[in-house]
C-alpha positions in Angstrom: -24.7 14.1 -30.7 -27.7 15.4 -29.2 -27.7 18.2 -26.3 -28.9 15.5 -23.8 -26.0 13.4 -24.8 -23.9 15.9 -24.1 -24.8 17.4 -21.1 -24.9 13.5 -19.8 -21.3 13.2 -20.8 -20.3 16.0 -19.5 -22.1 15.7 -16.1 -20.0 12.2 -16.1 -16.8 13.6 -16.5 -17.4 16.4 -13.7 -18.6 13.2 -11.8 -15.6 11.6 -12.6 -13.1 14.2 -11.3 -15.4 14.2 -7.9 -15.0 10.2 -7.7 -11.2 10.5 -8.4 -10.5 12.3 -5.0 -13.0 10.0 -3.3 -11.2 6.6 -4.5 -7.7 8.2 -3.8 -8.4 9.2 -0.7 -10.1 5.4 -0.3 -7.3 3.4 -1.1 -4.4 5.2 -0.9 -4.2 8.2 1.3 -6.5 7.3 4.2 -6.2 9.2 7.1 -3.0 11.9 7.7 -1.4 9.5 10.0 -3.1 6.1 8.6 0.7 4.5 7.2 2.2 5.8 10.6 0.0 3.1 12.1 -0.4 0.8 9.5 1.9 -1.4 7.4 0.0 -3.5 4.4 0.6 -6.9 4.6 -1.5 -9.0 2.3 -3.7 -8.7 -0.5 -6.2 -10.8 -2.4 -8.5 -10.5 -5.1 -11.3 -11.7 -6.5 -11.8 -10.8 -10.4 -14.1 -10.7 -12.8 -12.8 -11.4 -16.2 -12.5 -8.3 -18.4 -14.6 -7.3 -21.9 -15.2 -10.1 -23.9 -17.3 -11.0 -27.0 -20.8 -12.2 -26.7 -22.7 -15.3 -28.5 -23.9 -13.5 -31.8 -23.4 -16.2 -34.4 -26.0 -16.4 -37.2 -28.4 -19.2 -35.7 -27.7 -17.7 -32.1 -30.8 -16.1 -30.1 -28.9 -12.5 -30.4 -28.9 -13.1 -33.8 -32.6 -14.0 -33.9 -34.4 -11.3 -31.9 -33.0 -8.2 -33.7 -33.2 -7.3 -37.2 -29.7 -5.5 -36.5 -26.4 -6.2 -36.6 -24.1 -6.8 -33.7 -20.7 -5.1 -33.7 -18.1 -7.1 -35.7 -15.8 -8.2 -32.3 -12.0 -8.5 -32.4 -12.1 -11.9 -30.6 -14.2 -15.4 -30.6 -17.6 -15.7 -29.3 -17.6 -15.6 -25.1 -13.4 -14.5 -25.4 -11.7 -11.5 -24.1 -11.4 -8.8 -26.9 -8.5 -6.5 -27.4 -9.9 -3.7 -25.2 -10.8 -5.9 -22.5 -7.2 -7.0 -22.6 -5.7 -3.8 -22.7 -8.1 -2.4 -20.0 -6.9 -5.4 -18.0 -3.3 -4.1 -18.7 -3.8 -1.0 -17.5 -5.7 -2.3 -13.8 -2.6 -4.0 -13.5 -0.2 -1.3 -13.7 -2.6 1.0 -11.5 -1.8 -2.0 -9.0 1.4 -2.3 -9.1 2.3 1.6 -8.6 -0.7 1.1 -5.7 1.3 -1.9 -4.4 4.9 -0.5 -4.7 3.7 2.6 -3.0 2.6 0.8 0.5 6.0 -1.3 0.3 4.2 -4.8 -0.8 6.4 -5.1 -3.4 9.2 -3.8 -5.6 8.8 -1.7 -9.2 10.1 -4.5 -11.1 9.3 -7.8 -8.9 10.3 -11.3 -9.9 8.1 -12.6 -7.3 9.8 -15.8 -5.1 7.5 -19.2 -5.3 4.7 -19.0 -3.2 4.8 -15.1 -2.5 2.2 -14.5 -5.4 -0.4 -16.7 -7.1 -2.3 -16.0 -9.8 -4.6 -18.8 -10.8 -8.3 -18.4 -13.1 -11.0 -20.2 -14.1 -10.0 -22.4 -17.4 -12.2 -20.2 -19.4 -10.3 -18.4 -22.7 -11.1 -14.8 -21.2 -10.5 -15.5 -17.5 -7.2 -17.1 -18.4 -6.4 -14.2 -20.7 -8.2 -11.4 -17.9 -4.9 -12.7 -15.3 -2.5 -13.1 -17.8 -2.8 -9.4 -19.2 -3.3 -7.9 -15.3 -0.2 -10.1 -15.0 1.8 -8.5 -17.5 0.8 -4.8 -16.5 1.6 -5.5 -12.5 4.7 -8.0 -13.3 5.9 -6.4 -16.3 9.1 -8.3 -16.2 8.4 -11.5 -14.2 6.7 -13.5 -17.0 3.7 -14.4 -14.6 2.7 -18.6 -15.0 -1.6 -18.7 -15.0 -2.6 -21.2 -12.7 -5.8 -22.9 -14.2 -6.5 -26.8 -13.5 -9.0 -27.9 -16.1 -8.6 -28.1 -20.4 -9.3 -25.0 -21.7 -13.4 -24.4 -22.4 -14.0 -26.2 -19.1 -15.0 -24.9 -15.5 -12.8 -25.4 -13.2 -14.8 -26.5 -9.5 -13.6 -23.8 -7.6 -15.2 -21.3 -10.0 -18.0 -22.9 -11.1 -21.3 -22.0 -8.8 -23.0 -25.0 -8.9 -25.3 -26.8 -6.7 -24.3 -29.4 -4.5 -27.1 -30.5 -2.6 -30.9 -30.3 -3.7 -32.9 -32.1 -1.3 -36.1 -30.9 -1.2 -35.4 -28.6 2.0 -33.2 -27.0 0.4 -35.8 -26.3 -2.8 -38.0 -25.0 -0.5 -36.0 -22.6 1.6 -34.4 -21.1 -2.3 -37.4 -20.5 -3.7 -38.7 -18.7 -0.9 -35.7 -16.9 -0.6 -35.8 -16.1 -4.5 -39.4 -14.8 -4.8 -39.2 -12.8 -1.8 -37.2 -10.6 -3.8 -40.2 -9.9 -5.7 -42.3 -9.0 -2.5 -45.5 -9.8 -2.0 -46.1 -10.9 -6.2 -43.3 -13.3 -6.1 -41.4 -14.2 -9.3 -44.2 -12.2 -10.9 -43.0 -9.4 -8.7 -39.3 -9.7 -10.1 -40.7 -9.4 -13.7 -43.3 -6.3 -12.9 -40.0 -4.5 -11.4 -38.3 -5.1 -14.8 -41.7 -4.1 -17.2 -40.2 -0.5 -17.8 -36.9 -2.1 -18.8 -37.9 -4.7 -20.5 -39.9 -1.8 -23.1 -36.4 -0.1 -23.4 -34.5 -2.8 -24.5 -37.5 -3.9 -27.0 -36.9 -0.4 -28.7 -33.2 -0.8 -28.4 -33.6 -4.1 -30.3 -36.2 -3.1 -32.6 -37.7 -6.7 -31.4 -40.7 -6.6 -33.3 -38.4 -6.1 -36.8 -36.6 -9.0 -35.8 -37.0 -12.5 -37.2 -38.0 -14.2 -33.9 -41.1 -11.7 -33.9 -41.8 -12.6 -37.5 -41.8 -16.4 -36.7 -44.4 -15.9 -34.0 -41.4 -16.6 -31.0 -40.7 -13.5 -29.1 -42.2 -10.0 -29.6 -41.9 -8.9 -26.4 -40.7 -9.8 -22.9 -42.9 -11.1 -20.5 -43.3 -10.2 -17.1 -45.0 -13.2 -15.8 -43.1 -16.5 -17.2 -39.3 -16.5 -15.4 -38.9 -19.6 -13.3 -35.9 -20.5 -11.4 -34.4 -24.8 -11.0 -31.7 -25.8 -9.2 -30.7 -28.7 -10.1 -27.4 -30.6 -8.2 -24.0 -30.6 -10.0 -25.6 -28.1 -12.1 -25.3 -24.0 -12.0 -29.0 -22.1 -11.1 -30.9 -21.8 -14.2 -33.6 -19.7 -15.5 -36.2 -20.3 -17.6 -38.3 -17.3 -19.5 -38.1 -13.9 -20.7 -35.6 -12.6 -17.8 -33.7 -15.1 -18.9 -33.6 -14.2 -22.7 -33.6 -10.4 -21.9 -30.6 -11.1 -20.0 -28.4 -12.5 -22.5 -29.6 -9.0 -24.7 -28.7 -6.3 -22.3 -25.4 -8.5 -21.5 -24.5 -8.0 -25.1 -25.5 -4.7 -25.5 -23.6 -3.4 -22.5 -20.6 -5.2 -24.1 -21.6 -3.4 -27.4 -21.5 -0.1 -25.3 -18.0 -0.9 -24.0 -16.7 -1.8 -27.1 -18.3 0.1 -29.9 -16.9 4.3 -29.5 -20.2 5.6 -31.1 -22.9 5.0 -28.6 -25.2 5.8 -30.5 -23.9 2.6 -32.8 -24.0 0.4 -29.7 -27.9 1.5 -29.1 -28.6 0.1 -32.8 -29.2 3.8 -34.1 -30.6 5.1 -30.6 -29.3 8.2 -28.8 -30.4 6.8 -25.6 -29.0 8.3 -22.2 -26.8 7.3 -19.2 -29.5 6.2 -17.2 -31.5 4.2 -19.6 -28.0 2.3 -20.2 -28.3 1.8 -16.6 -32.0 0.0 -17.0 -30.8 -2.5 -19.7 -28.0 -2.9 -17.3 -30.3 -3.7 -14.4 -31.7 -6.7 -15.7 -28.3 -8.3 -15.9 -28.6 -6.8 -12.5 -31.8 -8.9 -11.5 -31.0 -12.2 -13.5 -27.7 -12.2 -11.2 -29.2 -11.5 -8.1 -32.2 -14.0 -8.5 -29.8 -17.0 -9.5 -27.0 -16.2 -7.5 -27.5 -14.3 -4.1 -30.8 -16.1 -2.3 -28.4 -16.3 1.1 -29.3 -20.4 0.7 -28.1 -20.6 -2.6 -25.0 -18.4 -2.4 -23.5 -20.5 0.6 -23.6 -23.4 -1.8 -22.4 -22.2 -4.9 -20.1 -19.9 -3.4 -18.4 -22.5 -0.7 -14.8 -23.4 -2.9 -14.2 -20.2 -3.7 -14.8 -19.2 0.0 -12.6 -21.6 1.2 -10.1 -20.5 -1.5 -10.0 -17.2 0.0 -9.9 -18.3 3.6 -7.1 -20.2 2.9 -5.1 -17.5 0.8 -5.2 -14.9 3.6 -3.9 -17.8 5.8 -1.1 -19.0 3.6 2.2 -18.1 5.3 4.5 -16.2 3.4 1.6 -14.8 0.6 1.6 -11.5 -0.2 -1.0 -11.5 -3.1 -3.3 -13.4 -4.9 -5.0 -12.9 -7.7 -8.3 -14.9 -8.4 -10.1 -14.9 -11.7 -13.5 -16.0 -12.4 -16.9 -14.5 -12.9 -19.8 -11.8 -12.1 -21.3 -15.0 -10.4 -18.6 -15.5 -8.2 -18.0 -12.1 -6.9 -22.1 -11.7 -6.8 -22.6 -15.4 -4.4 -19.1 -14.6 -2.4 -20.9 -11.0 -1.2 -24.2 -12.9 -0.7 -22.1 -15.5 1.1 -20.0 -13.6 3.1 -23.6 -11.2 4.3 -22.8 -8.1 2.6 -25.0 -5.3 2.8 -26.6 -4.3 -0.4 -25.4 -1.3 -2.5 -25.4 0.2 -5.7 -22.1 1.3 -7.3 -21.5 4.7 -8.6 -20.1 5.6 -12.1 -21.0 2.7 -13.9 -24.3 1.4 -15.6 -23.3 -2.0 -14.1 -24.4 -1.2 -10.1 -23.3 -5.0 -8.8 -20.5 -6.7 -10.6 -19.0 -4.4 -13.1 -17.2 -5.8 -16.2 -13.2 -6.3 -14.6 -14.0 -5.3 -11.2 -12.4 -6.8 -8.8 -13.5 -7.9 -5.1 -9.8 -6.7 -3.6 -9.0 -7.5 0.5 -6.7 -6.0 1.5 -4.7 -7.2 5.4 -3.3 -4.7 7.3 -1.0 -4.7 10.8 -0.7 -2.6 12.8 2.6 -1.4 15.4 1.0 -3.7 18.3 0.9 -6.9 16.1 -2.7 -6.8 15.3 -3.9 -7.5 12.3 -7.0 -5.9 10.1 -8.8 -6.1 7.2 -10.0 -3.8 4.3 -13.3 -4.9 1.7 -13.5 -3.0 -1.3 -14.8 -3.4 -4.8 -12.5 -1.9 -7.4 -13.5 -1.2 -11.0 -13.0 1.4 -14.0 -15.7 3.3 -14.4 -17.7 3.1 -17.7 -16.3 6.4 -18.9 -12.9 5.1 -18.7 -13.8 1.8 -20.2 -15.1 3.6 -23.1 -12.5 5.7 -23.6 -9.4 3.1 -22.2 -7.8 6.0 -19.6 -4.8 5.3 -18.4 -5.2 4.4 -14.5 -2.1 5.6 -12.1 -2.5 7.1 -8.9 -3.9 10.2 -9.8 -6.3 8.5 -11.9 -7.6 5.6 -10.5 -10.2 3.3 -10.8 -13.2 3.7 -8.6 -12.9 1.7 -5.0 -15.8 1.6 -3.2 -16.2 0.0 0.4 -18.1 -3.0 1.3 -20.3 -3.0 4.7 -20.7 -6.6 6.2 -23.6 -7.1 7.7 -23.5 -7.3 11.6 -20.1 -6.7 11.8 -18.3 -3.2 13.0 -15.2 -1.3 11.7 -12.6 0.4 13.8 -12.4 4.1 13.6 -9.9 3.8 10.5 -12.9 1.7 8.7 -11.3 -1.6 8.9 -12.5 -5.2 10.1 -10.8 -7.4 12.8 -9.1 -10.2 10.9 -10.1 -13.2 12.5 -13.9 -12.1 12.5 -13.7 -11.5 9.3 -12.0 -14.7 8.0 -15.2 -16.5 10.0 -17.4 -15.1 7.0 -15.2 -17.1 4.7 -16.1 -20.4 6.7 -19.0 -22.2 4.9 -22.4 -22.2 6.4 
């Protein structure tokens, strides 16, 4: 291990210990007389599924545009790997002790009907995500998945997909999209990604690889990424964002998985922050495709609705929802979020497992208010699996909503907030 490496990893663990007393103090201590005044009522969250195993099969495009070879996974291509499901355990039990400590529930809850709902996308590794953060919240309640599709197929309420392409609304998205480029457009987006986009060339050792030697892909454009939307149909991307996205996803996974980082990099001894710039184009492709506020209000609009309705549900005290970086990305764009970047992780939007958590509070008079934070394990404890409780917990970081103000404890009005959740 190199000095750099090590003064990076130690840097990160002194971070860590810093971040620990900020999340605690975020979620679970509060103010001094915060529980005096506040009783929790209701949770819900919104999850992304948990570490799972990339497309790397011999004729895939991983495959093709490195001369190396990917890590050997513990799971099926696109399915939740044995570390993802026993980080997924262990988010579960930092919930429950979380949960039991406010009073929402008891140490070892068999949950009535109807009081908790847990219900995924019919995807292997979003089933799996709920079923294992089942299992590590309920230990002893034998948790039913909810999922309404065959196994292998998107369920509606997860699957962001257009449903109306008129030409208006075209129009109106692809303005939207290339003014995140600025002035340069789509060209723009891709000129913001040309340092990256050298990185994770080196990474891959692209120019070794057998897509370079058949004349296909040497390097990654800045110039050729197009967006369609097309109805009944996710966003889609054509050109080299698109293709560099699918690498750094399955690097970063490598990263995760793989405990010699140097391994994951493909020989490299590359640092933090240039994990963080493969990491941003997943960043980019995400944002382009899924957070263009007309785009988001479409694709995210069940999943609103689902949420809406949870947090109205009489008699619910949690819900679980599992789906996709997608959804939690087009819910925030939705909802009018302000932007942020997330600390102690390489993924700054939609970390693998994080989870979008809202959390109801009441107060003595009756009135009711409403938490928004983003929960996730940083990527130090992902690599080395920590075991979350309360004096370990996972990061939380608070969302702003744009527009809207908090009360001196940091907390939204309920019924302003559940308007956000109401479909433009």
């Amino acid at each position: 291990m190199s000095d750099l490496t090590k003064h990076t990893r130690l840097a990160l663990v002194g971070l860590l210990l810093v971040a620990t007393s900020l999340t605690a103090t975020a979620q679970t201590e509060r103010t001094p007389d915060f529980h005096e005044r506040y009783t929790l009522k209701q949770v819900v969250v919104l999850s992304r599924h948990n570490i799972r195993s990339p497309i790397s099969g011999k004729r895939s495009t991983l495959k093709r545009i490195t001369p190396h070879e990917w890590h050997r996974w513990s799971s099926a291509p696109s399915e939740l790997s044995l570390r993802g499901g026993a980080l997924e355990t262990m988010m579960g039990q930092y919930f429950r002790k979380w949960l039991v400590g406010e009073g929402l529930m008891k140490e070892n809850e068999i949950p009535a009907e109807g009081v908790m709902r847990f219900y995924a996308n019919s995807m292997q590794r979003t089933i799996a995500t709920a079923q294992y953060f089942s299992s590590g919240m309920l230990p002893v309640a034998n948790v039913a998945i909810e999922h309404h599709c065959e196994v292998g197929r998107m369920d509606p309420v997860f699957n962001p997909q257009i449903t109306d392409d008129n030409d208006d609304f075209k129009a109106l998205a692809q303005r939207q999209i290339a003014a995140m480029g600025g002035e340069r457009g789509m060209a723009g987006i891709g000129e913001k990604m040309a340092e990256n986009y050298r990185l994770l060339e080196q990474v891959l050792d692209i120019e070794e690889s057998v897509a370079c030697k058949n004349g296909d892909t040497c390097r990654f454009r800045t110039d050729d990424a197009h967006v369609y939307l097309v109805k009944d149909r996710e966003p889609g991307m054509g050109g080299s964002l698109r293709l560099a996205c699918q690498a750094a996803d399955a690097l970063v996974l490598q990263y995760y998985e793989e405990p010699d980082a140097v391994k994951a990099a493909f020989g490299d001894t590359i640092s933090i922050e240039d994990w963080e710039k493969i990491s941003e184009i997943k960043d980019w492709y995400g944002d382009v495709l899924f957070t263009a506020p007309a785009v988001a209000c479409q694709v995210a609009r069940p999943l609103l609705l689902t949420m809406r309705e949870e947090l109205q549900t009489e008699g619910r005290r949690f819900t679980f929802l599992c789906g996709h970086d997608s959804n939690i990305g087009s819910v925030l764009a939705a909802i009018d979020a302000e932007d942020y970047s997330l600390p102690m992780t390489i993924e700054k939007k939609t970390p693998i497992g994080c989870k979008l958590v809202v959390e109801k509070w009441e107060n003595a008079e009756g009135q009711v208010f409403v938490a928004l934070n983003l929960v996730y394990q940083s990527t130090e404890q992902l690599r080395q699996m920590s075991l979350l409780d309360i004096d370990n917990p996972p990061v939380v970081f608070p969302i702003r909503l744009k527009g809207m103000e908090t009360n001196a404890d940091g907390l939204y009005g309920f019924e302003a907030f559940v308007q956000r959740f109401m479909p433009k």
